[in-house]
N, C-alpha and C positions, 0 to 999 in steps of 0.2 A: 327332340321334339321341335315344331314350327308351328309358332304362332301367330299368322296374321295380321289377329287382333289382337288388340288387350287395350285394356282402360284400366290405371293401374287409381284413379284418384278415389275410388272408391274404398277402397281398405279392403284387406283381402277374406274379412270378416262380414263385411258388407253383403246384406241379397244382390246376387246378378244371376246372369244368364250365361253359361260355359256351355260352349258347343264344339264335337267332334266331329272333324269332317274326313272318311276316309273311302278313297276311290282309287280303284283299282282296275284299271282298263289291260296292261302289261303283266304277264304272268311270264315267268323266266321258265318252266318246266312243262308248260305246256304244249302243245301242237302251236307251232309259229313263234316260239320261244324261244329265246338265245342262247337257253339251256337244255332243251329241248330231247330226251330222251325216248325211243319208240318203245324201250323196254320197259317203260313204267304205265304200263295198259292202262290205270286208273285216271292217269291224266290225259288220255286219247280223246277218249270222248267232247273233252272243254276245247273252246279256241277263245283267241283274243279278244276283247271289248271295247269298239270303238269311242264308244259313249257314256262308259262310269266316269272317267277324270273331267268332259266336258260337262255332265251332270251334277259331280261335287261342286266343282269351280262355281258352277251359274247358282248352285245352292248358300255355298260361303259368301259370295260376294251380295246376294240376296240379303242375307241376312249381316253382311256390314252396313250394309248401304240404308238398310228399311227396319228391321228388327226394333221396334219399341216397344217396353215392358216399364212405366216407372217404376212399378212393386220390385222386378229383377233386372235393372239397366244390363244390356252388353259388356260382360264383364271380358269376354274372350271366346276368340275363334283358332284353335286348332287342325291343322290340316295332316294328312299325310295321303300320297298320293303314286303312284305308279303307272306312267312317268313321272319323277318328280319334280314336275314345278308347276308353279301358282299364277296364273295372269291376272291381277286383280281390274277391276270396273275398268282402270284408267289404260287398260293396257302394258301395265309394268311387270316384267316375269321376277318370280321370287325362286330359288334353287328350295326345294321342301325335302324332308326325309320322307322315303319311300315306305310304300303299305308295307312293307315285311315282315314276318311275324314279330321279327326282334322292333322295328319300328312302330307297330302296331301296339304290341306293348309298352313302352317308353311315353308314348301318347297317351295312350288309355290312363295310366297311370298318374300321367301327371294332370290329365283333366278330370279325373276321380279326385285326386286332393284339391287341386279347387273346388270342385262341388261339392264335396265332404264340408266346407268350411261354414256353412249356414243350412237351416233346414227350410231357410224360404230361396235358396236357390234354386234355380232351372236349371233341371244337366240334360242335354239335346243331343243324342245319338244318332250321325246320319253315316249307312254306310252302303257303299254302289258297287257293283261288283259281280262274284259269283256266288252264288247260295246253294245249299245244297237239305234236302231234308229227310229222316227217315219218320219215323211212327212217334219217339220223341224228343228228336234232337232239330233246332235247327242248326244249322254250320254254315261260316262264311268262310270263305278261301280268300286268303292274302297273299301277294304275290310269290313268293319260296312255296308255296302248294306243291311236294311233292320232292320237296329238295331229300327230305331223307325217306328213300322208300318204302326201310326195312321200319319206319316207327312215322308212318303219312299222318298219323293224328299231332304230330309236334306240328304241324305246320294245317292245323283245323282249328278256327275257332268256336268252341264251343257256344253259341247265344244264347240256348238258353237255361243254362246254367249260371253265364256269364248277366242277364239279366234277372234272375232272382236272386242273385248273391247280391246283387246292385240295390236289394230292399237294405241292405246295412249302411247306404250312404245318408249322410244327413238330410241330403237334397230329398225335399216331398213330392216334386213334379218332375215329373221324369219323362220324359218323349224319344222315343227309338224309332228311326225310322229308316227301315231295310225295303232299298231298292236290288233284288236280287231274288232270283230263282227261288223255290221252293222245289226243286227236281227229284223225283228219289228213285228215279231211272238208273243212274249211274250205280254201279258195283260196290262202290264205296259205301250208298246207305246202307246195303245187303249184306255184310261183313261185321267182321269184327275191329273194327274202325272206333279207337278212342281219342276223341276231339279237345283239343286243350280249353279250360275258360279263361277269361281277360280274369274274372275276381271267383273268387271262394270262398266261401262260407262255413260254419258248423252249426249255424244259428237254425233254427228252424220255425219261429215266429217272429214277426215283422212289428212293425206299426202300420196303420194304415199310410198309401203313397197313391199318387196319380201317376199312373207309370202305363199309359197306351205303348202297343207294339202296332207302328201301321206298316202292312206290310205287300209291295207289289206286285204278289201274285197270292192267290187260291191258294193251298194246301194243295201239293204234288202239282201247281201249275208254273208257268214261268212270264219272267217281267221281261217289257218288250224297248224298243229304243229305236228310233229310224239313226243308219249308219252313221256316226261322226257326230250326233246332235246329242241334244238333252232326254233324256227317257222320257217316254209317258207319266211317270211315276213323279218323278222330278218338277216336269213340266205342270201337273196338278197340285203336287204339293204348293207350290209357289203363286200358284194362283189364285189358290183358296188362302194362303196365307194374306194374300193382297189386296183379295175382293171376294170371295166367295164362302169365307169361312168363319164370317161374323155369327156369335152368338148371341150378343146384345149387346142393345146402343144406349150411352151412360153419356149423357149430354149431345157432345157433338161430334164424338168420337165412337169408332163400330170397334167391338172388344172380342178379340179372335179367344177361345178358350179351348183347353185340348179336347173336351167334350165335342164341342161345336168344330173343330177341325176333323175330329176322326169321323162324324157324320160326314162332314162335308166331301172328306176324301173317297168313300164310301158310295157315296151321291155320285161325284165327279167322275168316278172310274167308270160307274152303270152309262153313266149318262154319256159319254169318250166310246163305250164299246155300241151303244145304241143307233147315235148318230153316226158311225163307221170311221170313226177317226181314232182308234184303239182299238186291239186284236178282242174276243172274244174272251181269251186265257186272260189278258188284263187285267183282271179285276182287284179292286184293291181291298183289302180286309184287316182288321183289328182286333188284336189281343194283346194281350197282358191284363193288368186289371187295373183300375179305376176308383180311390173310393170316394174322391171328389173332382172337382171340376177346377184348374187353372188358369185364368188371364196368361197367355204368354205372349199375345201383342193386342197393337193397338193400333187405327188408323182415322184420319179425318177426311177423307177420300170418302166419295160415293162406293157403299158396297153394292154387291150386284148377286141377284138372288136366279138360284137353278129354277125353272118352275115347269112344270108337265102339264098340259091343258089336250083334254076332251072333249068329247060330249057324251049327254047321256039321253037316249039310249047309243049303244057304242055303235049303233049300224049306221051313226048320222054323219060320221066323221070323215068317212072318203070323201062327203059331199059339200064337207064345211068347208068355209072361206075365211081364217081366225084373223082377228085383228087386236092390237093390244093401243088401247089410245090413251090419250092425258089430255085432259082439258078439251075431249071435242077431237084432237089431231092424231091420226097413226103417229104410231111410233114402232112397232113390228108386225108384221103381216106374214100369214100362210097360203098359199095356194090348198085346195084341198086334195089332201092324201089318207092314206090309210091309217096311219101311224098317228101315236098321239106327238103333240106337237112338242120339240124339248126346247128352249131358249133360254138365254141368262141374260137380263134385263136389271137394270139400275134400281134398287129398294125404293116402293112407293106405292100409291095409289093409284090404282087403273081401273077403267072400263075393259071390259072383254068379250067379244063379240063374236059371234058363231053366225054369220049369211048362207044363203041356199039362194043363189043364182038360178039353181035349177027348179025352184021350187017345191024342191021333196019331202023338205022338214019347214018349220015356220022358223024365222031367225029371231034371236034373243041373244040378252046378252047381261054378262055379269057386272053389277055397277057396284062401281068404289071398293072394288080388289083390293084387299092387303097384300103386297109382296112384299116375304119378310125372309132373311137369309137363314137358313143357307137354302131350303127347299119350301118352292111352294105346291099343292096338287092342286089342281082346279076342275072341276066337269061344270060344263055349260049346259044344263037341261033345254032341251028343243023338242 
């Protein structure tokens, strides 16, 4: 195992936050693979991934850097990675063990007995990669995918087995969050393909747990990345964790909660595929189940709220001229288009105003806006 982080002064009984970080862009048995077999069909299909190890990295280091929870302080950041190594904020490389199944377990396991050790800990499941799904299994592929052909489920991990078996951890909040296909194109969901879990079970009632699965694609869709950079998937999570995925403000500080991040991501994904800066298949969705609501950060930073603005009736809107002001002064502006207008704008109080230059509709405009995170909707009647 490689641990990054850890803060050890807390006692290992103590609430914290233990997070897995595993990314896997190097597959050895794939097409482009070192190990590379044309005889194992099942792995034809796949090829390499420029952008899961760059999208862990900016994920772990995210949350060395920024992650604050008083109720579960940063207790540790676990990585495993393929290629393995770790460049942290500063630029310093660390040699990691590699996603492999064998690694993959060794990890899993040892960040399972830290989160086992309290039930007001946070255990934070992040994993970038290849996904694969059929009708009820998801499966992530870690790097040896394929090393034994004649028995291809030793090297499948099973998720979601591996996350209902995870209701037996002490930990009550639980966050998984698969940056990874959802495909079930490939041969492999079609078969007789038995995928191995991280944990297992006999138990078959739980306690209640806050356990979201957020996930970067649709059901049978797939999660997207421009070449060599951070995934879209990535890229949102981090941002809503930053500034968009406040769920309430408790003095002077915005309080991210998994309730209020799974909306947010949710939000964020539509709103990425809307304005064309994220594929269509994009979209990002959640499951697992919920049977309360978490704090897992915290920030004193201005949040900044999604917000959708119209008019009503909708035929006024190609014509509107929006403007979003404070005190009297723009502060964002639309030309008029068809489209309802998307912006993320700083939490606060605004005027919002809908003009007709052309005179078509009569201009009006909404006074003393609430914009409150994570989503505002607004129509301007004219």
């Amino acid at each position: 195992m490689t641990i990054v982080f850890q803060d050890t002064k807390w006692g290992a009984a103590a609430p914290q936050t233990h997070v897995l970080v595993i990314g896997v862009g190097e597959y050895s048995y794939i097409v482009g693979g070192k190990a590379f077999n044309p005889g194992t069909p099942l792995c034809a299909g796949l090829r390499q991934l420029s952008s899961s190890v760059p999208s862990a990295r900016e994920f772990a280091n995210w949350v060395i850097a920024h992650l604050d929870n008083p109720a579960a302080p940063l207790g540790s950041v676990e990585v495993a990675l393929s290629p393995g190594s770790f460049e942290d904020a500063s630029g310093q490389v660390t040699i990691v063990d590699t996603a492999t199944s064998a690694g993959i377990n060794k990890a899993f396991d040892a960040w399972y007995e830290r989160c086992d050790q309290s039930e007001s800990n946070v255990a934070i499941f992040y994993f970038c990669g290849h996904g694969l799904e059929n009708k009820i299994t998801m499966m992530l592929l870690p790097e040896d995918f394929g090393a034994t052909p004649k028995r291809l489920g030793d090297e499948i991990i099973d998720f979601t087995t591996t996350s209902y078996a995870m209701a037996e951890c002490k930990a009550k909040c639980q966050l998984y969050l698969l940056d990874a296909c959802r495909d079930p194109s490939l041969e492999i969901t079609q078969g007789i393909v038995v995928p191995r879990s991280l944990k297992s079970t006999t138990k078959m009632f739980f306690p209640p747990r806050d356990a979201y699965i957020l996930n970067a694609a649709p059901q049978g869709g797939k999660a997207h990345a421009p070449s060599n950079g951070v995934s879209f998937f990535t890229s949102a999570l981090i941002r809503c964790l930053d500034k968009l995925g406040a769920g309430n403000r408790n003095g002077a500080l915005w309080e991210v909660t998994t309730d209020s991040l799974a909306s947010s991501m949710v939000e964020r994904s539509q709103f990425a595929v809307a304005d064309g800066t994220a594929p269509v298949s994009g979209l990002c969705t959640r499951g697992g189940s919920s049977s309360f609501a978490t704090v897992i950060h915290q920030f004193a930073h201005p949040a900044e709220v999604m917000t959708k603005i119209d008019c009503r009736p909708i035929t006024a809107l190609p014509y509107a001229h929006l403007t979003i002001e404070k005190d009297c002064t723009p502060v964002k502006q639309r030309s008029a288009a068809a489209d309802p207008w998307l912006c993320e704008i700083e939490a606060g109080t605004y005027d919002i105003r809908a003009q007709f230059p052309s005179g078509k509709y009569a201009s009006n405009k909404l006074e003393q806006a609430i914009l409150y995170p994570p989503l505002q909707r607004l129509t301007i009647p004219v």
